[in-house]
Each structure stands twice: as structure tokens, then as C-alpha cells.
Steps between C-alpha positions, in 0.01 A plus 500: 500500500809608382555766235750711375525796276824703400543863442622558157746811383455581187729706348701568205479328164253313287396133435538326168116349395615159327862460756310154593425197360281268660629167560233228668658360817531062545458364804749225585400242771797333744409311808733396844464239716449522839626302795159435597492316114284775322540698237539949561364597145688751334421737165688706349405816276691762308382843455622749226618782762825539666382557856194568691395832617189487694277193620144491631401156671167481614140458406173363689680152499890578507565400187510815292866617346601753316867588411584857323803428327783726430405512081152628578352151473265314747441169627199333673432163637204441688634137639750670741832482289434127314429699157517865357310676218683758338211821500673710259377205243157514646358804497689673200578367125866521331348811313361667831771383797433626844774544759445563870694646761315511799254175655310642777267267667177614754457460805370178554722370144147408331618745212849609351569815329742480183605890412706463184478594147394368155709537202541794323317705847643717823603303754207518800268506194364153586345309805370168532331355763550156580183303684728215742176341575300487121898461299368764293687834348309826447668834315373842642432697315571901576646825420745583784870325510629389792843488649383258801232348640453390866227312655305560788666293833153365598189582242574300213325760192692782633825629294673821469658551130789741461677646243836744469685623181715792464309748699243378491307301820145369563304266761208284376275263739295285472180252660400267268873373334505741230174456321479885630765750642487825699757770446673571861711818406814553307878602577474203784854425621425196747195340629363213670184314652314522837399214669147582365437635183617876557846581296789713608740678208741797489482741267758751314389862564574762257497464105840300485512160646881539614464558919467160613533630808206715557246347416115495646381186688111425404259217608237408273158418653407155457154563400606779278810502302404800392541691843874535558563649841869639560643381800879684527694662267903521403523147505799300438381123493219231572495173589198216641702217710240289591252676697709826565529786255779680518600829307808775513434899507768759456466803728552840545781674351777307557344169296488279871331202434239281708335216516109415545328169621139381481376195565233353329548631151141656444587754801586827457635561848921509477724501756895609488723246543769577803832360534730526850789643309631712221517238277719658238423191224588458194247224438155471654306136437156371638608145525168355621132587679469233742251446818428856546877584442736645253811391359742782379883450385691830521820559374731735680830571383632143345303398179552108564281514844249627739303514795192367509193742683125323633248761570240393757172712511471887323825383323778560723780287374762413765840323422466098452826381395845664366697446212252313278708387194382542091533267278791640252378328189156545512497812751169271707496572871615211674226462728177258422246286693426136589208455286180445720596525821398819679842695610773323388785689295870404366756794425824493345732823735829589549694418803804707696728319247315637239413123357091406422365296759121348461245598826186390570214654659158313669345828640446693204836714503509536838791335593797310277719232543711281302374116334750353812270170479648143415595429160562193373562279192277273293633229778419689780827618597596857638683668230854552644593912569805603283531873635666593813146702556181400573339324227144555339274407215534808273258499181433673201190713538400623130558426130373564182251265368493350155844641417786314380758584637361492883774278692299472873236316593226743691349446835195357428192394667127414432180587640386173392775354716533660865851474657665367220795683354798483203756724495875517376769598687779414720542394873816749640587822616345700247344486143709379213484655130662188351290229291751226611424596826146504524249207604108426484330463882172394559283550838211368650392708765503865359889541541584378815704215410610441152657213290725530241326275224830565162835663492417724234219744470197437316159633393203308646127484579241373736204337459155301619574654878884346463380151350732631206863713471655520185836641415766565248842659459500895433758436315701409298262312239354163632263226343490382872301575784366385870198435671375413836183361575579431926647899545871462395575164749573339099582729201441294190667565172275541176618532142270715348589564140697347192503790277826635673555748840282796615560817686218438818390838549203388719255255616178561636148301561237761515273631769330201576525328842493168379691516156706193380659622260763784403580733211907527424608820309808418316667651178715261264705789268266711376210318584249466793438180639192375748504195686202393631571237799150290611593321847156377496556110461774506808185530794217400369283471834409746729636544783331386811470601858774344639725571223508885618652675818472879668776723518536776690679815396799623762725752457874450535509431824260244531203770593164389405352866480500687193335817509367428785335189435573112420467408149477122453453356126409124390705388231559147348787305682802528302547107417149444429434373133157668430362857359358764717192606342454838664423814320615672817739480733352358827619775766342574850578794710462391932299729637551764741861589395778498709631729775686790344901475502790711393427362153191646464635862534691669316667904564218768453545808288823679593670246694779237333671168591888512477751256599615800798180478602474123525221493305277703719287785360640828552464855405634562190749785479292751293201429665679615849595804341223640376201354715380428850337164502352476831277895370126475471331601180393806486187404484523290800127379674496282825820256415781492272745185433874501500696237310754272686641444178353227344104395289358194439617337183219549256287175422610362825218325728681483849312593791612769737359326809716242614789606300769760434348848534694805326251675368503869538399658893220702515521845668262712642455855259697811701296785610515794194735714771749199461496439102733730355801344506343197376299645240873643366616116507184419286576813280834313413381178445269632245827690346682180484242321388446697206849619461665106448163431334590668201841470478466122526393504113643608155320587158295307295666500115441177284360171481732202423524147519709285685548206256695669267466159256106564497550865457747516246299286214230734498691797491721418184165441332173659606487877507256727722751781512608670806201404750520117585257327633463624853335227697702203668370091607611202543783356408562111464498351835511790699340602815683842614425797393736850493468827425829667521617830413911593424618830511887493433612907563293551176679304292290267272484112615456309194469182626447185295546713175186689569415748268723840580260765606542881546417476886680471796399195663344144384261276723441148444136266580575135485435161686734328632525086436415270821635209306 
């Protein structure tokens, strides 16, 4: 299932009770013949909002919406896009309105939570609960008022309700969905869920909640949220990525900062992070937690790039690839993933000429190289090389979704459609920033050869495993668009509307595998528009056996082992005129994986790759300074190992025997006559380690989000004074999470027009976009 939340900042101002008037939305019906001689049907609806804000797709049967709009309204369908309910209407009377500004859905999406207001109230003074599976709406009723709520990731009548105004903080939590609540503590800064039911918060110490950046660190008991045990104190920042919690301290006299690890999220056993340098960043971003690994951007001394660090096991990052580029518009990390396939990553860096280039990586970071592979035309041609260089696909990794004024098409791919892959782009020397010089490509086989499938770029969608792409200009406004039913060999024009040209902001068809049909966000003025597309007449019989094929998944090269193993999907033939029925994608994994290679490594803790070093793993600098790496531990018994440099990638499932062996040598333990010297290298090691630890991170200051369109409509009209809500989600589409904090020589980084605050530095929890 597919959900999304957004984190809201709400700041200065005040909303105007009767600003709205509510307008009933008409559904308009167009159809579009097909070459097969059906019809696609088509319905159009226009909402009273200017732009959408937040969506939540979901439900026990996919076909749950709901769309937070940008005037406090919200929409519903429960038939997957074809029609909408305005809820505003529903469950309040022209003498009692309710606005909402936050739709949270459960775990499993079998409820929604609507956090809004009624006329004439506080905002976070009302809360309905919406039943997906009995259509119903219930009010709660209580005392408390709540800034945010977030549901539990996994048990569905678990929610935490939080609320922040002036200075003024408190924590609420609940088991049943609000019928009761528990009080959790007040002055709470951050907090967030364990994997079971225990909770993890910071709290201000002192009177005055002003030091954000010494606060305490507590976990609350799942089986009594009344037993809050501290677990560290002077802390600067939390964050849950997945399975890992991660949090900042500030130590000792001189403010150093550090950063702790746990896996699991109920544990309270941290580790410190360890890095093989002295970072000196500016910006610090968990990207991604990933088959045991970590993902973590840091930026050095240039603010539009980065380096890119994996940590292995105890979280020991080591240096994956240089000069990672950032988006400058939307300030996303240009790095994401090739949805569903195990190990497979696309990053946007710079090169010697200081131009982007796109890499690609099939071993999980562990080694980079550029999209080299054929591309071609709609005709099957090899598109010609204009550069005196080498040429390359180069795409655009990120974008902001459901926004206007967006001019790329994102990388985009589908766990409901394995290998298959849209991006825009162009095929050169390097990236280009120009519209007019930007094209839509389209691959097959998870990026290893690519297509280019229209000159321009566009915004598109899969569907029904691939059975379905539809797409449409960015811009400028269109009443046109293109599908595909055979995987871009023919790209069919549609005219989709007679009621004059729409901004396509985006198009997307749910979390269901076998959807045959898609949603298209578009605004017209003022206005927002849905089209609802049903492809449903085009195959009308399911496919057979012999109308599907198996792929295998090979890296650029032609390699059939990825991670270690062969991957081989079933998937319909691409000409075949049927359906696939499948709620799943039909994958298979050969078993007993495949002799380990240079792939599957990648450099251990405290040894790099550079181009001098020809890509071997080598000591880095500081390390040789300050530590002897072939020492034994001080607390050495029988046998010791020393590194040769490199680990196994994590997630991979090579086998040693029978394949390329570099894993560490194993010494025997010196007598204790024979130790000093090597317990001094240890000594060092345990320096450095703590020594680049710390100054590998900078404060923790202020929440803010990166849309600055969703941000800025609440703050110019909802008012919770100087303590915004404090905990981030999802944001449409998104997949990557960050946690980043900026420290710019104490000078306060406003970013996005964030509110101006009295401290020193600002930090930033969003999600980044996979579409």
C-alpha cells in the first residue's frame, strides 16, 4: 500500500472562517478511440482548490483517495479517481464548516485521520476518523488539541497526537484510535515510533523551551507509557529511517557533536557512527536504509554537491562515490533507486569538466559507471553522438511532484513493473538544463539499454505490470496526451478534454499491481482538474501462458549476478494483446548464488577508491596518519583479522568458495610481551574514531519543509506560534528520506522562507520524490 503524509509548518497568521464557498464539482465524460477499435473512457472533474497538497491512495482494495487541498478542503473517491465527494460538505453544515489540514491514514489504510477545525474553533480542535472499509465518519470527541497526529507503521489502533503553541509542547498516545489517550510528557521537541509499540521523544530541559540543542533522549515502555526511561542527554536531533534510529548529542565543552545508531527501533543499545575522514560538512543527509546498509550524502565545502558514504556493519561509513550533484531548484539529492530490484542505484555527479554526468550502480554503491549502453530511437536506430566526447544517457533524477511549474520528467519506475523505466534526459556528454533540449527515454531491462520514446519531456505512469504507460507534456498546457499499451514500440495520441488546455502536474494509477486505469492531476487557471483514464475495454482477456516470457536482470555489462544472485522475472510479452492478472510480480531468485566477484565488495572502513588508485581500495590519508591497521585489539584472544581493504557489499549472496576471496586475513593474537606497540595503534584508532566521529556532524536548530508551495499556505494562515509541528512523513511520491543539518559559520540559513529564528543553525526532515 502506498501512503503518504506531509509535515506541515505552521506559522504566522490566521485563517478567515467563511474565505470558502463550496462549489459541487461535475464530472464531464470524453472517450478516445483506440487502434485496436475501442473506446479509453475518460472523466473529467473540477475541484474548488488551486492545487493539491497531500494525497493518500490506498485502502483494503486500492481504491481509497483522498486529496488535502491547498484551501483546507478535502476530497474522497472511493472508485479510484472516476468520482470525488467533497468532505468539507459532508461532515460539517454552512453554519458549522470544518477545515482540515492534515489526512493521516494507519497502517494498513483501513482508517484515515482528518485533524482540522470547525468554524468558529482552534485549529487541531477537531478529528475525524474516517472507516475506508464501513464509508462511515466518526468525530472524537476530547479535551487535548493537537498539532499532529501520526500513526503507528504496523498496528493499525496505535497513534501518537501532538501538539505545540508558543511555549508550550505536549505528547499524547494512544491504543484504541482516540476513544482514550495517555499523556506521554510535555516540553517534547521530536519523537518517533519503534518498530513495536515503545516510543522515543526528546525533551527540553530546564524551565524555558529555547535549547534545542540539549535536550534529553527518552524511550517510553511499550507496555507502560507511563515509565519513561532516559536514554542520553544534550541531544541535538532524532530521526527513525526505516529500521535504524538515529540521534545527534553535543559533547563536552567545546559543543562536538556525534552521531548514534540502533537498529531495530525498540533497542536501546546505540552505537557511534565513524567516518574515515574529517569530514568538515556543511550538510549531513541519510539518503536511504537499504539491505543492512546506510545511505549518507555529505556536503563538504561546495553547497551544489557531495560525496556519498555506505556504512557496512557497527556503522562505519566508507567513501562510495565523489561529487554527487543537488538538485538547484528543489535542493533533492540526485541519487535514487530502481524500484524493486535489490541494488540497483542512478546518480546524477560531476565530472573533471565540472559538467553532471548520470552513473549507475548494480552492487549497491559499490562501484559506478556511466549508462554507456545502446540508445536508440522509436525506429531502432542508434542515436547519432554530437560531442567530440564520449556520449551517454544523462537523466534527470528528482522533481517536485504536483507542482506547476516542474519542467522534467522524473526517473520513474514501479514495483508493479520490474525492469521497466521512464526517464527524461539527453543522450551526450553531460546533462543539459535546457527544456528544448531535453527528451523522454524508456527502458526495458532496468537501465541497461534505453529508447528514446518523444523529443520533449513528459510526465508519465505505469501500469497493470507495463500492460499500460500513459504520458503527457510537463508543459506548456496540453489537451493531448500518449499511451502505450505494447511498452513504447507505438505511442498513440489521445485528446482528452474540450474544455480548453491543462497544466499536467502528474499522473499516477495507485498501488495496485494490476490497475487499468490512471488518475491525471492537472490545474486549468485557478482550478484543479482530475482525469480519470479507464484502459479497461483495450484487453479484455487474460493473458495466457504463452502470451508471457522471463527476463533476467543483468547489469551493464551483460552480468547476470546481482547481489550475488540471478534474479529472473515473468512478465507478459510486450506485443501480446491480453491483461496480466497478477497481484504480484512473478520473481524467482536461483538458488545457491553466485561466486563472489569484484562487484560484490566494496572498500572497508578507512580505505577509498580514487582514480590514482585505479579504483583499488587503499588507505585513506588520515587513517595512515593516525592508526596502524594491521594492530590487534587490545583485547585480542586467539586470532585477530586484518582488512585487505575491501567487505562484502551488504545484501549480497555470493559465495566465498569458488569465487573472489578478499575478505580480511586472520592473525594469530601476539604474546602480551609483544602488544605494546600495537595496543598504541589501537589507542589511535579509537582517537580517530571518535575524534572524526564528532566532527562529522553540526547542530540540530529547526524543522522545515522542503516544498516551500505546501509550506507556505499554511503559514500565511494557521497560527501555533513559535513551536511548529515537529514531526516529519511522507511526502507525495517519495521514497528517500533525509535528515540534514546546516551550520553556515553561525549565520542563520533561512531557507525556503522558513521562519527566522534566534539560533544558529536550521536542520531540515523531508522525503525525497522517486517519481
Amino acid at each position: 500500500m502506498w501512503k503518504t503524509n506531509i509535515l506541515y509548518l505552521i506559522s504566522i497568521g490566521f485563517m478567515l472562517w467563511t474565505q470558502h464557498t463550496l462549489v459541487s464539482s461535475q464530472a464531464l465524460h470524453a472517450f478516445c478511440q483506440t487502434d485496436m477499435g475501442t473506446f479509453v473512457n475518460i472523466t473529467e472533474t473540477q475541484l474548488e482548490a488551486t492545487s493539491v497538497e497531500d494525497m493518500f491512495w490506498g485502502g483494503p482494495t486500492n481504491q481509497t483517495i483522498f486529496l488535502l487541498m491547498n484551501n483546507f478542503k478535502v476530497y474522497k473517491s472511493v472508485d479510484g479517481g472516476y468520482s470525488w465527494v467533497d468532505i468539507n460538505s459532508i461532515i460539517g453544515t454552512p453554519a458549522n464548516q470544518s477545515y482540515f489540514y492534515q489526512v493521516e491514514p494507519n497502517c494498513d489504510g483501513s482508517l484515515i485521520y482528518l485533524l482540522g477545525w470547525q468554524q468558529g474553533k482552534l485549529p487541531g480542535t477537531s478529528l475525524w476518523i474516517y472507516d475506508v472499509i464501513q464509508d462511515n465518519f466518526t468525530q472524537k470527541q476530547y479535551t487535548n488539541t493537537y498539532t499532529l497526529i501520526q500513526a503507528h507503521p504496523v498496528y493499525s489502533a496505535l497513534a501518537l497526537g501532538y501538539y505545540a503553541n508558543g511555549k508550550t509542547s505536549a505528547l499524547y498516545a494512544t491504543d484504541d484510535v482516540f476513544d482514550t489517550v495517555a499523556f506521554i510528557n510535555d516540553k517534547v521537541w521530536q519523537y518517533d515510533f519503534g518498530h513495536d509499540t515503545s516510543i522515543f521523544y526528546t525533551r527540553f530541559k530546564g524551565s524555558v523551551n529555547t535549547d534545542y540543542y540539549h535536550s534529553e533522549l527518552y524511550k517510553v515502555a511499550p507496555d507502560n507509557w507511563n515509565n519513561s526511561t532516559k536514554i542520553d542527554t544534550n541531544v541535538a536531533g532524532l530521526l527513525a529511517v526505516d529500521d535504524v534510529l538515529f540521534y545527534v548529542t553535543m559533547e563536552g565543552a567545546s559543543n562536538k557533536l556525534q552521531l548514534w545508531a540502533s537498529r531495530g527501533l525498540g533497542s536501546s543499545s546505540f552505537l557511534p557512527a565513524s567516518f574515515p575522514s574529517d569530514l568538515a560538512l556543511s550538510k549531513f543527509t541519510i539518503i536511504e536504509v537499504s539491505l543492512g546498509s546506510v545511505f549518507m550524502h555529505v556536503t563538504h565545502d561546495l553547497s551544489d554537491r557531495g560525496n556519498i558514504y555506505v556504512s557496512g556493519d557497527h556503522f562505519r561509513f566508507s567513501l562510495a562515490l565523489e561529487g554527487n550533484s543537488i538538485n538547484p531548484t528543489t535542493g533533492a539529492i540526485e541519487l535514487t533507486k530502481f524500484t524493486g530490484i535489490n541494488g540497483v542505484y542512478i546518480a546524477n555527479v560531476y565530472d573533471d569538466n565540472d559538467d553532471i554526468i548520470t552513473m549507475v550502480s548494480y552492487d549497491n554503491g559499490a562501484e559506478w559507471m556511466p549508462i554507456s549502453g545502446s540508445v536508440t530511437d522509436s525506429h531502432n536506430n542508434l542515436l547519432p553522438c554530437n560531442s567530440n566526447a564520449t556520449c551517454q544517457l544523462n537523466l534527470h533524477l528528482t522533481r517536485k511532484l504536483l507542482n506547476p511549474e516542474e519542467v522534467w520528467g522524473p526517473i520513474h519506475s514501479r514495483q508493479s513493473a520490474l525492469g521497466l523505466t521512464l526517464a527524461s534526459g539527453n543522450y551526450g556528454a553531460s546533462l543539459l538544463n535546457k527544456e528544448d533540449e531535453a527528451q523522454t527515454f524508456f527502458s526495458r531491462n532496468a537501465g541497461k539499454t534505453w529508447t528514446q520514446i518523444a523529443n520533449q519531456t513528459l510526465t508519465y505512469e505505469i501500469t497493470d505490470h507495463g500492460g499500460f504507460i500513459l504520458s503527457a507534456y510537463n508543459t506548456p498546457a496540453t489537451s493531448s496526451a500518449w499511451y502505450t499499451w505494447n511498452e513504447a514500440l507505438t505511442m498513440l495520441p489521445c485528446s482528452f478534454t474540450n474544455n480548453g488546455d491543462v497544466h499536467v502536474n502528474l499522473i499516477y494509477s495507485g498501488p495496485s499491481f494490476n490497475s487499468q486505469s490512471f488518475v491525471m492531476f492537472a490545474q486549468r487557471g485557478t482550478k484543479t482538474v482530475m482525469f480519470h483514464w479507464d484502459f479497461s475495454s483495450l484487453h479484455e482477456q487474460a493473458c495466457t501462458e504463452n502470451q508471457y516470457e522471463t527476463w533476467s536482470v543483468t547489469d551493464a555489462v551483460g552480468g547476470k549476478c546481482i547481489l550475488g544472485q540471478e534474479i529472473v522475472v515473468k512478465r507478459r510479452i510486450q506485443t501480446a494483446e491480453c491483461y496480466n492478472p497478477s497481484i504480484f510480480e512473478q520473481v524467482s531468485y536461483l538458488q545457491g548464488g553466485c561466486p563472489c566477484a569484484s562487484e560484490d565488495y566494496e572498500c572497508d572502513y578507512c580505505f577509498e577508491a580514487h582514480a590514482s588508485s585505479k579504483g583499488q581500495c587503499t588507505l585513506a590519508p588520515e587513517c595512515d596518519m593516525l592508526m596502524n591497521v594491521t594492530a590487534p585489539p587490545e583485547d585480542c584472544d586467539g586470532s585477530y583479522n586484518i582488512s585487505r581493504g575491501y567487505r562484502l557489499v551488504p545484501g549480497t549472496q555470493c559465495t566465498v568458495n569458488g569465487g573472489l576471496n578478499l575478505l580480511p586475513l586472520s592473525h594469530a593474537c601476539p604474546s602480551p610481551s609483544s602488544s605494546d606497540d600495537g595496543n598504541k595503534g589501537r589507542g589511535a584508532l579509537i582517537a580517530a574514531i571518535v575524534i572524526l566521529g564528532v566532527i562529522a556532524l553540526v547542530v540540530l536548530g529547526f524543522f522545515i519543509l522542503r516544498d516551500e508551495k505546501s509550506r507556505k499556505w499554511i503559514q500565511d494562515k494557521v497560527s501555533w506560534g513559535k513551536y511548529a509541528p515537529l514531526k516529519g512523513s511522507t511526502g507525495i511520491g517519495s521514497s528517500n528520506n533525509e535528515f540534514v543539518f546546516e551550520d553556515d559559520n553561525n549565520v542563520v540559513d533561512v531557507e525556503e522562507d522558513a521562519p527566522e529564528l534566534s539560533d544558529s543553525s536550521i536542520v531540515k526532515i523531508t522525503e525525497q520524490d522517486s517519481k
